[in-house]
Structure formats: structure tokens, C-alpha cells
HTML snippet that shows the backbone in 3Dmol.js (N, CA, C, O; Angstrom):
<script src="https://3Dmol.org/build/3Dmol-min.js"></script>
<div id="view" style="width:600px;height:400px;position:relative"></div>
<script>
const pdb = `
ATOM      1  N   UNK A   1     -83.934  -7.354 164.366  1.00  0.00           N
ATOM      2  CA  UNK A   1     -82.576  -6.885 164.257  1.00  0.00           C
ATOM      3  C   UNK A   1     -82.592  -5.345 164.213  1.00  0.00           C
ATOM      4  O   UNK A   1     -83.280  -4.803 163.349  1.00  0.00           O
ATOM      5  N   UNK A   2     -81.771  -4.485 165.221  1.00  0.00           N
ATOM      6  CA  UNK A   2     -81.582  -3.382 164.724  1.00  0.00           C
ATOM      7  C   UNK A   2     -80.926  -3.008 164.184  1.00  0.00           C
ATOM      8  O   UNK A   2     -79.827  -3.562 164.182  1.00  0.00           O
ATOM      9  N   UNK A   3     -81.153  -1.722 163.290  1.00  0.00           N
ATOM     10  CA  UNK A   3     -79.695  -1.384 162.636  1.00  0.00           C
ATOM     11  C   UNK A   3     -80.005   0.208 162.995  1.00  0.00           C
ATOM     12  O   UNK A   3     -81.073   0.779 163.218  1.00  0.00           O
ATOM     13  N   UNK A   4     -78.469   0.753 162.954  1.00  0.00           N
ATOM     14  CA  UNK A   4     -77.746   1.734 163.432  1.00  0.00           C
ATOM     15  C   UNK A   4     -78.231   2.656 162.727  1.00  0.00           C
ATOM     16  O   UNK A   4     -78.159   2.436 161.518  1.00  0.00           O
ATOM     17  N   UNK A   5     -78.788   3.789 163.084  1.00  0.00           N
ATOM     18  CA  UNK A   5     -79.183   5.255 162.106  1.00  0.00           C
ATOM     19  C   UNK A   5     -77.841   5.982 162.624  1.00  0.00           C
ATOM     20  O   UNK A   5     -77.322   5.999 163.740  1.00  0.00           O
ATOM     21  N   UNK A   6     -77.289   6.866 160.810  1.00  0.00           N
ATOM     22  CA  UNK A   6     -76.399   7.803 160.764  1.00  0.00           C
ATOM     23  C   UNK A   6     -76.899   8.963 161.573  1.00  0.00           C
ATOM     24  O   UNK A   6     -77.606   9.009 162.580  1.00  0.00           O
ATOM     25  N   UNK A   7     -76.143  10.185 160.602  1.00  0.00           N
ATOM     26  CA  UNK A   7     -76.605  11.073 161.180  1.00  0.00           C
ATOM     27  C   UNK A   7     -76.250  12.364 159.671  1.00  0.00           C
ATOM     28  O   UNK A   7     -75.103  12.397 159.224  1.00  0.00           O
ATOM     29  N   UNK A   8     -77.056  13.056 159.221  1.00  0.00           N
ATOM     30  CA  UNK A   8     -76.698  13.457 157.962  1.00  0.00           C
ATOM     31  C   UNK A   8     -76.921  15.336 158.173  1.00  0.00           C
ATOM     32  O   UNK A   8     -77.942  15.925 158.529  1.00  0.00           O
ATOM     33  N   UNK A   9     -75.782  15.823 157.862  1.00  0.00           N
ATOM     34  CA  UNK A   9     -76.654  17.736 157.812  1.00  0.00           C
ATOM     35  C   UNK A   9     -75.302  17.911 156.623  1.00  0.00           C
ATOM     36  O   UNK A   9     -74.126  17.547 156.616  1.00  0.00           O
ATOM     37  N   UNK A  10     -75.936  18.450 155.944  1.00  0.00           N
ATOM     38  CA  UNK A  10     -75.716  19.460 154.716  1.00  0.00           C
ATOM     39  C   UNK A  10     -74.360  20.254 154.964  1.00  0.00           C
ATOM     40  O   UNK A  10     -74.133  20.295 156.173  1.00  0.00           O
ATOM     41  N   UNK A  11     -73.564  20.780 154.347  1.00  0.00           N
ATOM     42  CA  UNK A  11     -72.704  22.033 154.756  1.00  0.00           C
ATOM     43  C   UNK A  11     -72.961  22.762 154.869  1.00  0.00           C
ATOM     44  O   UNK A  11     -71.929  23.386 155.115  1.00  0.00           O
ATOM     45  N   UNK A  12     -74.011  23.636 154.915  1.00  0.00           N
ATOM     46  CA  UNK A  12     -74.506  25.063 155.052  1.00  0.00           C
ATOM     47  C   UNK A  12     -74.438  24.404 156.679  1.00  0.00           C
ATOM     48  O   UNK A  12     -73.528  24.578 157.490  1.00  0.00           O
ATOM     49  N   UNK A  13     -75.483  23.740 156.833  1.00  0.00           N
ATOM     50  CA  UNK A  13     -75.866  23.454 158.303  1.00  0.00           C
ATOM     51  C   UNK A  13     -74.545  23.446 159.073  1.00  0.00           C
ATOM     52  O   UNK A  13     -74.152  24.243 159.925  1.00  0.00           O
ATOM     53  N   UNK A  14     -73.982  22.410 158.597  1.00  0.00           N
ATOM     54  CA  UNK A  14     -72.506  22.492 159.390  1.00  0.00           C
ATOM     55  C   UNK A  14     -71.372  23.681 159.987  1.00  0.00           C
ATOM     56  O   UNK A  14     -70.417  23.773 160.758  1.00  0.00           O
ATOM     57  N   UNK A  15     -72.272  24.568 158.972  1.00  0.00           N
ATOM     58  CA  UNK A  15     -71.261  26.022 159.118  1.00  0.00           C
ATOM     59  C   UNK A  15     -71.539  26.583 159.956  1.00  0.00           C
ATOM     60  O   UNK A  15     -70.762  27.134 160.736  1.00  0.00           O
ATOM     61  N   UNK A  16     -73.006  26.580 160.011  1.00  0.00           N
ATOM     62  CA  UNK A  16     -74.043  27.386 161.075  1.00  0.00           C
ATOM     63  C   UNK A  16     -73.923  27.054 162.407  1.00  0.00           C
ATOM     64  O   UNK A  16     -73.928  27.920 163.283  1.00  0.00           O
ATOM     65  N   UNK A  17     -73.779  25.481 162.716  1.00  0.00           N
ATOM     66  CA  UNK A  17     -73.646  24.830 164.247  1.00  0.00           C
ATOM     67  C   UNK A  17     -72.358  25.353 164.342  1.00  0.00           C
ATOM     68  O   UNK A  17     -72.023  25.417 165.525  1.00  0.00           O
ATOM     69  N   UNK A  18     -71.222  25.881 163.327  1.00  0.00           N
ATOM     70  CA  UNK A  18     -69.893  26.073 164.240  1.00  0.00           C
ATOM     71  C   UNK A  18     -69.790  27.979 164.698  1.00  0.00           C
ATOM     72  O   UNK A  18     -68.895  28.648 165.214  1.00  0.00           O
ATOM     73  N   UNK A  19     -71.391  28.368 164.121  1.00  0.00           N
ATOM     74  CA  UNK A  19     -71.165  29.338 165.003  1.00  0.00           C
ATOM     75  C   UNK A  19     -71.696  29.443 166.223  1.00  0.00           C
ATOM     76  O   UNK A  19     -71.623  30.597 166.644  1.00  0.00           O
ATOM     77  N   UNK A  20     -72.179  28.723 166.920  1.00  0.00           N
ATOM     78  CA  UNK A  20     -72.920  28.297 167.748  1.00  0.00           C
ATOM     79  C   UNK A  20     -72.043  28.393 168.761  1.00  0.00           C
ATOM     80  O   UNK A  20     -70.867  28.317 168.405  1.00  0.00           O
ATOM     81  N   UNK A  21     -72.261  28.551 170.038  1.00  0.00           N
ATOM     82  CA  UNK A  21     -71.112  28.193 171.274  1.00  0.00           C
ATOM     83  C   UNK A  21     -71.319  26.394 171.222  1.00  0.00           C
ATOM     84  O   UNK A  21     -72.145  25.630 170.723  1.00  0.00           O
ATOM     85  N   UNK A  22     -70.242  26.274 171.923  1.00  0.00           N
ATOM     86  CA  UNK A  22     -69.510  24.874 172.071  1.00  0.00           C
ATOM     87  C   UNK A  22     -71.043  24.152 173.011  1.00  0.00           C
ATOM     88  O   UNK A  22     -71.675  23.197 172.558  1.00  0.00           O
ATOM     89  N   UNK A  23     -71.361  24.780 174.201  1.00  0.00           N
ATOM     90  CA  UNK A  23     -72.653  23.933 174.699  1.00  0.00           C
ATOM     91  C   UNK A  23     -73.496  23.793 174.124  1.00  0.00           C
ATOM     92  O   UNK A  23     -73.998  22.671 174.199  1.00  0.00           O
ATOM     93  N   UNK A  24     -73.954  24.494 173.500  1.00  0.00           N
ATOM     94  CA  UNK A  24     -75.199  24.270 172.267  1.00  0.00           C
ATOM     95  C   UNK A  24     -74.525  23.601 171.486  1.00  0.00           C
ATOM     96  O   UNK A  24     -74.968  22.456 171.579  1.00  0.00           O
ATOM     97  N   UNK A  25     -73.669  23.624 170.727  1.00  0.00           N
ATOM     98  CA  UNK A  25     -73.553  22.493 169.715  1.00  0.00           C
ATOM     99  C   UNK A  25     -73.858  21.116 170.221  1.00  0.00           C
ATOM    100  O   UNK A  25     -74.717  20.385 169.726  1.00  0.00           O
ATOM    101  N   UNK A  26     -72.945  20.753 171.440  1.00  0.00           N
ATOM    102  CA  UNK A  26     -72.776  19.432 172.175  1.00  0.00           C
ATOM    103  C   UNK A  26     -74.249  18.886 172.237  1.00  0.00           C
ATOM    104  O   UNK A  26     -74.706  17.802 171.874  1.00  0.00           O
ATOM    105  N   UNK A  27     -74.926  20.125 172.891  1.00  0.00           N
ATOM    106  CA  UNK A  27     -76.566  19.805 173.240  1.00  0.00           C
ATOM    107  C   UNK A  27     -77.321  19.511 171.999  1.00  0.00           C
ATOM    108  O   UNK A  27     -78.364  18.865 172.099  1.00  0.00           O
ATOM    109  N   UNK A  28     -76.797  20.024 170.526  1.00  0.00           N
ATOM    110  CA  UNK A  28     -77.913  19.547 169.436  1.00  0.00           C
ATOM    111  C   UNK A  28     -77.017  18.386 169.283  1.00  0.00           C
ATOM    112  O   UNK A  28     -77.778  17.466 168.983  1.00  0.00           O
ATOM    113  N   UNK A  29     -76.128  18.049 169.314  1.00  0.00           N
ATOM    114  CA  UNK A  29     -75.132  16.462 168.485  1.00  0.00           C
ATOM    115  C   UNK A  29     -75.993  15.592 169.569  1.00  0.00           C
ATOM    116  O   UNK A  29     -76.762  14.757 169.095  1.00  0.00           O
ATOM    117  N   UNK A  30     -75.933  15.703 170.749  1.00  0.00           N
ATOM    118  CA  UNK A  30     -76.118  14.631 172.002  1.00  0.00           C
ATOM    119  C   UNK A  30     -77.335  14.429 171.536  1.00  0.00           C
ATOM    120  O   UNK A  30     -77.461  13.386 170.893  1.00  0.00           O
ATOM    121  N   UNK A  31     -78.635  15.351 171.698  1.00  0.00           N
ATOM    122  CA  UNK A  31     -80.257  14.708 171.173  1.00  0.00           C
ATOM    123  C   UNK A  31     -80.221  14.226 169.955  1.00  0.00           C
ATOM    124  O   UNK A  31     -81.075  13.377 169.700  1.00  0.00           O
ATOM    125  N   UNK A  32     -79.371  14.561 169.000  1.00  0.00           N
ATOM    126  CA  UNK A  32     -79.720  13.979 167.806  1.00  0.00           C
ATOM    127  C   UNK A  32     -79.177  12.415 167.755  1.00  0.00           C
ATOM    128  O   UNK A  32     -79.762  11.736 166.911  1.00  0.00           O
ATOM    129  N   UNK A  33     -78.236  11.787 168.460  1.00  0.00           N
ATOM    130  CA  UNK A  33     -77.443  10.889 168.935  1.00  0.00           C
ATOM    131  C   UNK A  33     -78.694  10.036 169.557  1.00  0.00           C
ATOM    132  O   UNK A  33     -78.778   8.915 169.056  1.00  0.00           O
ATOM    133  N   UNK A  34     -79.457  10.268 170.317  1.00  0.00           N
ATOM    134  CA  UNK A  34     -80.834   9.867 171.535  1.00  0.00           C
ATOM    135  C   UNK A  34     -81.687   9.631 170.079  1.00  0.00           C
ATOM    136  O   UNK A  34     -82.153   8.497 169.968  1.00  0.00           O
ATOM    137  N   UNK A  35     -81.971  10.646 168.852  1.00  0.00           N
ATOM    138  CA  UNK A  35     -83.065  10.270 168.396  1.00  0.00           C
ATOM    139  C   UNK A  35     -82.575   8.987 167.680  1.00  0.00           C
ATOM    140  O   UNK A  35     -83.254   7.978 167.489  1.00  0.00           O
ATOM    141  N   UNK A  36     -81.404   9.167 167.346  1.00  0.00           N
ATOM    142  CA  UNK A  36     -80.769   8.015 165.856  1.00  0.00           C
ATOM    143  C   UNK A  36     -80.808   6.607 167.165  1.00  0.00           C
ATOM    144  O   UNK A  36     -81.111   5.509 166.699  1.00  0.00           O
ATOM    145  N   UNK A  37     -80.577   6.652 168.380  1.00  0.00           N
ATOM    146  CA  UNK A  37     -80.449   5.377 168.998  1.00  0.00           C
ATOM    147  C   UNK A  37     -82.175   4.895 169.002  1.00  0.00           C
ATOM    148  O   UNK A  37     -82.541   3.752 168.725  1.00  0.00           O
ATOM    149  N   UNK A  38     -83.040   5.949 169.349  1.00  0.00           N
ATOM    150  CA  UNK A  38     -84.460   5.290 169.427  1.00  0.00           C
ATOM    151  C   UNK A  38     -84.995   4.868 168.179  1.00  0.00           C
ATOM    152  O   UNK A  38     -85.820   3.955 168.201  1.00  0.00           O
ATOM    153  N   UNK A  39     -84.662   5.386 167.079  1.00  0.00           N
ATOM    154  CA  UNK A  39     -84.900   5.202 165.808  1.00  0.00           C
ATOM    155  C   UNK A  39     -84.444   3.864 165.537  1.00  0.00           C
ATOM    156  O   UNK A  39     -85.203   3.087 164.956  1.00  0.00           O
ATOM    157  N   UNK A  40     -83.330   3.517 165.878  1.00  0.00           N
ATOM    158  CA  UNK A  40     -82.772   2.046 165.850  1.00  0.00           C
ATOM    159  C   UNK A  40     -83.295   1.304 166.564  1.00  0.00           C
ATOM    160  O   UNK A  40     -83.266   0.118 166.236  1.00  0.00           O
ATOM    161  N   UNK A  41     -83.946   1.668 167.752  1.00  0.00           N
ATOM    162  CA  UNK A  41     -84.843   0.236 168.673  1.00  0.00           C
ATOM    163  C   UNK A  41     -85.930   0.271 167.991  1.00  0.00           C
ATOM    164  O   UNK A  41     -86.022  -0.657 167.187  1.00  0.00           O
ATOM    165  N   UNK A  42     -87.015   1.185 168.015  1.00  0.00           N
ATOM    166  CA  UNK A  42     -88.084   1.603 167.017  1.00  0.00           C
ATOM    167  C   UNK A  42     -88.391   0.641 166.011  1.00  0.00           C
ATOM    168  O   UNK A  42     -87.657   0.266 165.096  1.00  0.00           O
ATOM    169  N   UNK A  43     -89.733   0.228 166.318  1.00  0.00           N
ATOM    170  CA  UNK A  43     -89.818  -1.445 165.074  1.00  0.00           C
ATOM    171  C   UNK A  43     -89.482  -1.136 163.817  1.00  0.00           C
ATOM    172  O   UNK A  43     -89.371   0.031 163.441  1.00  0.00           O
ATOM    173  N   UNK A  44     -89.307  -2.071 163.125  1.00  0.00           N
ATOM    174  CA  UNK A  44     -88.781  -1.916 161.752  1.00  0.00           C
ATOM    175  C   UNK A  44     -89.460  -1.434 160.238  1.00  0.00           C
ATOM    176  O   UNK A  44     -89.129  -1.014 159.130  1.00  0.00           O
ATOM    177  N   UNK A  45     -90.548  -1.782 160.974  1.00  0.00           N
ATOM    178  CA  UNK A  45     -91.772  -1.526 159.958  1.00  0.00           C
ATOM    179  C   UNK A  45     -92.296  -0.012 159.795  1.00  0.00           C
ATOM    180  O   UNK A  45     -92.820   0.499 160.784  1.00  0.00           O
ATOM    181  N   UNK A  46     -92.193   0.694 158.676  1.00  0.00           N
ATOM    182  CA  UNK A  46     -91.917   2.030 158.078  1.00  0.00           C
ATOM    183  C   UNK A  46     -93.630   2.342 157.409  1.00  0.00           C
ATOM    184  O   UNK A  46     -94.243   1.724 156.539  1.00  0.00           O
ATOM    185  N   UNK A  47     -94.025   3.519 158.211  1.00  0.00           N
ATOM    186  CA  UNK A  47     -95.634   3.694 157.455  1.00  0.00           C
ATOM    187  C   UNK A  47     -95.081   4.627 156.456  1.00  0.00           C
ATOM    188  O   UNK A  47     -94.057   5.211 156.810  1.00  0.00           O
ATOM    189  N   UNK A  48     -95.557   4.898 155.250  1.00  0.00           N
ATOM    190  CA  UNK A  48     -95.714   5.991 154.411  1.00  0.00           C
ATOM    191  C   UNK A  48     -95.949   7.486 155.062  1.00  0.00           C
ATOM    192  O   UNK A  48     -96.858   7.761 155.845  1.00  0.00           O
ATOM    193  N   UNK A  49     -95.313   8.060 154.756  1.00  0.00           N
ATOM    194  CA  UNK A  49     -95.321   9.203 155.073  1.00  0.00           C
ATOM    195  C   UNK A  49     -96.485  10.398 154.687  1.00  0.00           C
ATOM    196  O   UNK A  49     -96.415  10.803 153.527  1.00  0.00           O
ATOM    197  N   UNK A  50     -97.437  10.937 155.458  1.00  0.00           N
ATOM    198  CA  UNK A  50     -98.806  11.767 154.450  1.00  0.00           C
ATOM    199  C   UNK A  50     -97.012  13.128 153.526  1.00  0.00           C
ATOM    200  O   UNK A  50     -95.821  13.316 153.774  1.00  0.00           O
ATOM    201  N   UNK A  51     -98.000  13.602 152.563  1.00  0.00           N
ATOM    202  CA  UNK A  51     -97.015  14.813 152.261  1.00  0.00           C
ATOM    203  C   UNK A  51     -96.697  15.559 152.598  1.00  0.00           C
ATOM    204  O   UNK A  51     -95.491  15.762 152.739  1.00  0.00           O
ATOM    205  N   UNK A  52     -97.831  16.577 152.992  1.00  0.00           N
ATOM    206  CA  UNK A  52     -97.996  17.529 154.280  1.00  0.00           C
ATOM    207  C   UNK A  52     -97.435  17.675 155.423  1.00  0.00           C
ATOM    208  O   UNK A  52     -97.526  18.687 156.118  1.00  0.00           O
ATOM    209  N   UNK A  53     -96.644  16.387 155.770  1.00  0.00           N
ATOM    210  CA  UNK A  53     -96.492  16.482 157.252  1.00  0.00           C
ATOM    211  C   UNK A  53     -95.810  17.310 157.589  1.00  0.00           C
ATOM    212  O   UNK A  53     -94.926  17.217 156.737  1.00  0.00           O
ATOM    213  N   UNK A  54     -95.296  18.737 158.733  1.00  0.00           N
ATOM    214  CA  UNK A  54     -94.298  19.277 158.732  1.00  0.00           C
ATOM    215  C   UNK A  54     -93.185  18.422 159.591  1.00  0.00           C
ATOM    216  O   UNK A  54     -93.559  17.779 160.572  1.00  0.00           O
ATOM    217  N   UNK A  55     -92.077  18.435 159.268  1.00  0.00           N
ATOM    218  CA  UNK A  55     -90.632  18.051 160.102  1.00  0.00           C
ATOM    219  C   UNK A  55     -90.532  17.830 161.644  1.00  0.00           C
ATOM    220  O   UNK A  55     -90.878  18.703 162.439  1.00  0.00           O
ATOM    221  N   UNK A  56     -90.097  16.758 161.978  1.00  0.00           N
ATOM    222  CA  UNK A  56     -90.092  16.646 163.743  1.00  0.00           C
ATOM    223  C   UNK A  56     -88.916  17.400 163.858  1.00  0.00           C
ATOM    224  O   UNK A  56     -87.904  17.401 163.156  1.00  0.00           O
ATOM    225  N   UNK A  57     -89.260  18.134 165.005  1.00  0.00           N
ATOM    226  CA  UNK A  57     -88.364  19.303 165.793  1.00  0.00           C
ATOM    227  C   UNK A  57     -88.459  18.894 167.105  1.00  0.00           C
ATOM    228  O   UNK A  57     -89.372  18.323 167.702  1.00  0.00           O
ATOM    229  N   UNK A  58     -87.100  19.372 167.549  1.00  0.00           N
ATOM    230  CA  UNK A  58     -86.780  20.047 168.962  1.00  0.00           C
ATOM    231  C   UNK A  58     -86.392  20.960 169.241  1.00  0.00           C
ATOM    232  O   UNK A  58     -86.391  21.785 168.327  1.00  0.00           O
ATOM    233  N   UNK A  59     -86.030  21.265 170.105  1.00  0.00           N
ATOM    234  CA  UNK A  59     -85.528  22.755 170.636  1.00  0.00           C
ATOM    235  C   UNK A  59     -84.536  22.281 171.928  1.00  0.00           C
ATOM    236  O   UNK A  59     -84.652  21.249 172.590  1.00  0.00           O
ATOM    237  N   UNK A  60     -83.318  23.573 172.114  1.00  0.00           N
ATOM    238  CA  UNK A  60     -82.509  23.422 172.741  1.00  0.00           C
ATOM    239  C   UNK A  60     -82.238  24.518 173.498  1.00  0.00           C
ATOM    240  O   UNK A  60     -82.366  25.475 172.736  1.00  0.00           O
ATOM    241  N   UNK A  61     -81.899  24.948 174.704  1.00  0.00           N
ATOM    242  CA  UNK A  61     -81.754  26.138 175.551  1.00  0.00           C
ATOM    243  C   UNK A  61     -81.198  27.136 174.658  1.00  0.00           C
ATOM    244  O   UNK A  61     -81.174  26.799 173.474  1.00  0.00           O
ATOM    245  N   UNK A  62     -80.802  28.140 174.909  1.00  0.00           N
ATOM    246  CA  UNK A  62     -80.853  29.579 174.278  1.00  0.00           C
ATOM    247  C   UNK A  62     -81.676  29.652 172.942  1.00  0.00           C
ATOM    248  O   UNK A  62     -81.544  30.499 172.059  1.00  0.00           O
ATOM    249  N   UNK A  63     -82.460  28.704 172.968  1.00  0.00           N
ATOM    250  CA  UNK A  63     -83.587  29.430 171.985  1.00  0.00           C
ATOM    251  C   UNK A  63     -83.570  28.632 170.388  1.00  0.00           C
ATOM    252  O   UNK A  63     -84.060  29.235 169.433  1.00  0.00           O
ATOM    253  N   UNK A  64     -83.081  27.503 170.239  1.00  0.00           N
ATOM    254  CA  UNK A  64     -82.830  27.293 168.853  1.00  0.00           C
ATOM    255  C   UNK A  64     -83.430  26.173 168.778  1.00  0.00           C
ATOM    256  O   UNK A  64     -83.390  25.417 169.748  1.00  0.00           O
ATOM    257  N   UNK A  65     -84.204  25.774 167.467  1.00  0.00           N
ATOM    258  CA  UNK A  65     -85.098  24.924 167.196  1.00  0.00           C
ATOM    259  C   UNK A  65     -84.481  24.406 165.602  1.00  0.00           C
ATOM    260  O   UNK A  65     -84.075  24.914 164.556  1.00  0.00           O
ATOM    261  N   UNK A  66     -84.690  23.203 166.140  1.00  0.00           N
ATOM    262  CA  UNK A  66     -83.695  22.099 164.828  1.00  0.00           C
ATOM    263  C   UNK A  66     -84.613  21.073 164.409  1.00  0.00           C
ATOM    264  O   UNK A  66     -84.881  20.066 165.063  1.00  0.00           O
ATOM    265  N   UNK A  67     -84.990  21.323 163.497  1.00  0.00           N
ATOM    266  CA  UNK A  67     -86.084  20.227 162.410  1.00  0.00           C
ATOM    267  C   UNK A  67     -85.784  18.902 161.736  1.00  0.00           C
ATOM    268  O   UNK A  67     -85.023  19.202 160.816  1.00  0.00           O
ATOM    269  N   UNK A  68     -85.974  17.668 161.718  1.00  0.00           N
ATOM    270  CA  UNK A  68     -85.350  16.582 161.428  1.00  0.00           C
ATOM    271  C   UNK A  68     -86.474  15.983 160.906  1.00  0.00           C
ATOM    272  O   UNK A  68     -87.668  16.198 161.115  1.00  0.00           O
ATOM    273  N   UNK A  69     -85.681  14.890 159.915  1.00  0.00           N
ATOM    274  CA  UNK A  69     -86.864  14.069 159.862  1.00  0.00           C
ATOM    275  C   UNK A  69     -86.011  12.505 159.618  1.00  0.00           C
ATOM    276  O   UNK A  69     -84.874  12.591 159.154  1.00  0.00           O
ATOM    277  N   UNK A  70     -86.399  11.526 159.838  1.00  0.00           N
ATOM    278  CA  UNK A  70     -85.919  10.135 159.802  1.00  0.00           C
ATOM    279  C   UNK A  70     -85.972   9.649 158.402  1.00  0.00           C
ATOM    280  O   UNK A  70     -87.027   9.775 157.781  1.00  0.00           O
ATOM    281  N   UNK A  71     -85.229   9.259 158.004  1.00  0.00           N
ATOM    282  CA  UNK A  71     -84.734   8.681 156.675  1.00  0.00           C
ATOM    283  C   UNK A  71     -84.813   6.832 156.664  1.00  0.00           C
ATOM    284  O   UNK A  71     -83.818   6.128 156.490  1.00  0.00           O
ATOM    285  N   UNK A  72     -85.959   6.399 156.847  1.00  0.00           N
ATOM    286  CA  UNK A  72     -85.573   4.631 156.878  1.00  0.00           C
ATOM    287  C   UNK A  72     -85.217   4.152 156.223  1.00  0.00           C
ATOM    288  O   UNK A  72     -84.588   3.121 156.458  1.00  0.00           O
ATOM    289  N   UNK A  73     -85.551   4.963 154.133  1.00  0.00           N
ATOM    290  CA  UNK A  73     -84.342   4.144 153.344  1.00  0.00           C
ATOM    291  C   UNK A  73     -83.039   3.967 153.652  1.00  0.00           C
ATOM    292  O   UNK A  73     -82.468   2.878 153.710  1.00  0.00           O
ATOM    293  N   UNK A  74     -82.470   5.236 153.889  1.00  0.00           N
ATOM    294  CA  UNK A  74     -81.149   4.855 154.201  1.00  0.00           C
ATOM    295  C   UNK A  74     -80.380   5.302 155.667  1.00  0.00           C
ATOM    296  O   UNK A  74     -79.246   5.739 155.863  1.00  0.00           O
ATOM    297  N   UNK A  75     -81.497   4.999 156.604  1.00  0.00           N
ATOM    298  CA  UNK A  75     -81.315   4.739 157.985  1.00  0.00           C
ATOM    299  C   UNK A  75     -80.694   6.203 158.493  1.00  0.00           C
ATOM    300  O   UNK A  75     -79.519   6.167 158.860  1.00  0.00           O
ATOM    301  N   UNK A  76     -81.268   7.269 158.537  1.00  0.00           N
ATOM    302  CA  UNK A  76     -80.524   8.868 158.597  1.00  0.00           C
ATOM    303  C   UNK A  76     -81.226   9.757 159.130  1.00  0.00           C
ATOM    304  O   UNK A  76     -82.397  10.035 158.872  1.00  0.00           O
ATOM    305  N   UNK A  77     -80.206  10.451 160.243  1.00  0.00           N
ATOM    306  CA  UNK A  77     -81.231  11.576 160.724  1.00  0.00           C
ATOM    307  C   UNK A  77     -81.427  12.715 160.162  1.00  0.00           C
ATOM    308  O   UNK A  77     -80.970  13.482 161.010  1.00  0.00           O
ATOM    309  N   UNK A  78     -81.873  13.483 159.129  1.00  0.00           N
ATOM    310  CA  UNK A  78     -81.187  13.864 158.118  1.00  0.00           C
ATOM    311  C   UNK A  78     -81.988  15.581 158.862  1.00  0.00           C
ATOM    312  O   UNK A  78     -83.126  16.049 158.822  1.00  0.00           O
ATOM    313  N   UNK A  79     -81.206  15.863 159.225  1.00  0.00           N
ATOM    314  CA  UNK A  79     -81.074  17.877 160.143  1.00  0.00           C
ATOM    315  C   UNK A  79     -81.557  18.505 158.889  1.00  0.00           C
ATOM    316  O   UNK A  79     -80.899  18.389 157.855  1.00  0.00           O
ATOM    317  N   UNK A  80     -82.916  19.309 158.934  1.00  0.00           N
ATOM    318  CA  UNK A  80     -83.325  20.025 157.529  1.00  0.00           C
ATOM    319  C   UNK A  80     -83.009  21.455 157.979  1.00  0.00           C
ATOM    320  O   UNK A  80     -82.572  22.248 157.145  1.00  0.00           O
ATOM    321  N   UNK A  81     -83.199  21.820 159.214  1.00  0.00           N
ATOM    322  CA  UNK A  81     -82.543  23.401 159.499  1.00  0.00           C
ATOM    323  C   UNK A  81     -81.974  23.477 161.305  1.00  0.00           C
ATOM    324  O   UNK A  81     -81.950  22.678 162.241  1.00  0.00           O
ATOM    325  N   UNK A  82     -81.717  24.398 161.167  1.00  0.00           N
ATOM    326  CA  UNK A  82     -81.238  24.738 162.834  1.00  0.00           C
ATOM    327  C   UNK A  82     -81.134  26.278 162.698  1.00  0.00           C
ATOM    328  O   UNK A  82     -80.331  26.947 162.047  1.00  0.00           O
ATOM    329  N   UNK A  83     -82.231  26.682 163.540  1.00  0.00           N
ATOM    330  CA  UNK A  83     -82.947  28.179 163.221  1.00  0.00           C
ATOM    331  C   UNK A  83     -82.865  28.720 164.966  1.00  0.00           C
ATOM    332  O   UNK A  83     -83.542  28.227 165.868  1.00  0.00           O
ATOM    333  N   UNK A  84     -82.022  29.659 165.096  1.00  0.00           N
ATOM    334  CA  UNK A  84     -82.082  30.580 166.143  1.00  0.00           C
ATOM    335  C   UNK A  84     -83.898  31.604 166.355  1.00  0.00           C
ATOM    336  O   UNK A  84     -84.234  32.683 165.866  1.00  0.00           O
ATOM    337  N   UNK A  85     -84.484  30.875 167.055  1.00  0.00           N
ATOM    338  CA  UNK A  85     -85.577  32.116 167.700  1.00  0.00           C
ATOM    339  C   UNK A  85     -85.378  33.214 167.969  1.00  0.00           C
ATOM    340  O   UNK A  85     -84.387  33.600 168.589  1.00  0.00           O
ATOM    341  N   UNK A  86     -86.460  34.058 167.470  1.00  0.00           N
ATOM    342  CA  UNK A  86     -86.172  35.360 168.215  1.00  0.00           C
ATOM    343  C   UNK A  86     -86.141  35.769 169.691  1.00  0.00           C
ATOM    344  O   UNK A  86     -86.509  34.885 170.465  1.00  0.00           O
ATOM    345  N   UNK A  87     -85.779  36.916 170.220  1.00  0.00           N
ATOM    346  CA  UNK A  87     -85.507  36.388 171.439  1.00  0.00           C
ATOM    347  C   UNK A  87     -86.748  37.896 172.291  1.00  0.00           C
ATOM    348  O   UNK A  87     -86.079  38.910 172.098  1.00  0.00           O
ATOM    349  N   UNK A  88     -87.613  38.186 172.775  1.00  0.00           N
ATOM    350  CA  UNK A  88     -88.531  38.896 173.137  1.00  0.00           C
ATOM    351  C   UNK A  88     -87.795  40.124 173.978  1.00  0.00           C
ATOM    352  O   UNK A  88     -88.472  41.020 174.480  1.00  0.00           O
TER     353      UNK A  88
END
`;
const viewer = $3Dmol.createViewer("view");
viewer.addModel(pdb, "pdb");
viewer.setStyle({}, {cartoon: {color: "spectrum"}});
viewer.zoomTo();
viewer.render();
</script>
């Protein structure tokens, strides 16, 4: 059976994506949307996590890299930052 992963970010975070232009936002909601659907096909069975591990990230055109990590207690993609790169 699958079940449906949310999708969880903080208010700070929330403030930050609305300074964002409108395509970049769309572009971090849409992948994060792709991870919560694979997360839901994704077998059910949950390994322990080491401590250490750092955060699964992606990255999105103009340069910004957004750190996540999956929540299986309570089924969540839970956004730990969304950090603009520097730009060279």
C-alpha cells in the first residue's frame, strides 16, 4: 500500500522562496512534488538512519541548492534550507 508523503518547510523557509522569482519557486515546489511521489512508491520498509549523514539535496537553475530529508514517521518532505550559491 502506498501512502502519500506531505510536504513540510518552516516559515522562515517560506519567506525566503517568496523572494525568489515565480520560476524558481515553481521549479523547487514541482521537484519536491517528484520526490514526495517517489517516496510514496519507494518500499515501505525504513532503514535507520547513520547520524552523520548529511541531507539529500538538489539544485535548481540560477544557482540554488535545497536540502531535504524524508520523514517516514510522519510521511514528510521536510525542506531543511534553500541556500542561494554564490555566483563566480
Amino acid at each position: 500500500m502506498n501512502t502519500v508523503y506531505g510536504l513540510h518547510l518552516s516559515d522562515e523557509l517560506e519567506k525566503r522562496m517568496l523572494r525568489c522569482r515565480a520560476p524558481v519557486r515553481d521549479a523547487i515546489r514541482g521537484r519536491l512534488r517528484e520526490i514526495a511521489t517517489g517516496a510514496a512508491k519507494g518500499p515501505q520498509r525504513v532503514k535507520a538512519a547513520a547520524v552523520k549523514v548529511p541531507p539529500l539535496r538538489f539544485y535548481v537553475y540560477e544557482g540554488f541548492r535545497i536540502a531535504y530529508r524524508l520523514d517516514a514517521e510522519s510521511r514528510r518532505v521536510v525542506v531543511l534550507d534553500i541556500e542561494r550559491l554564490p555566483v563566480d
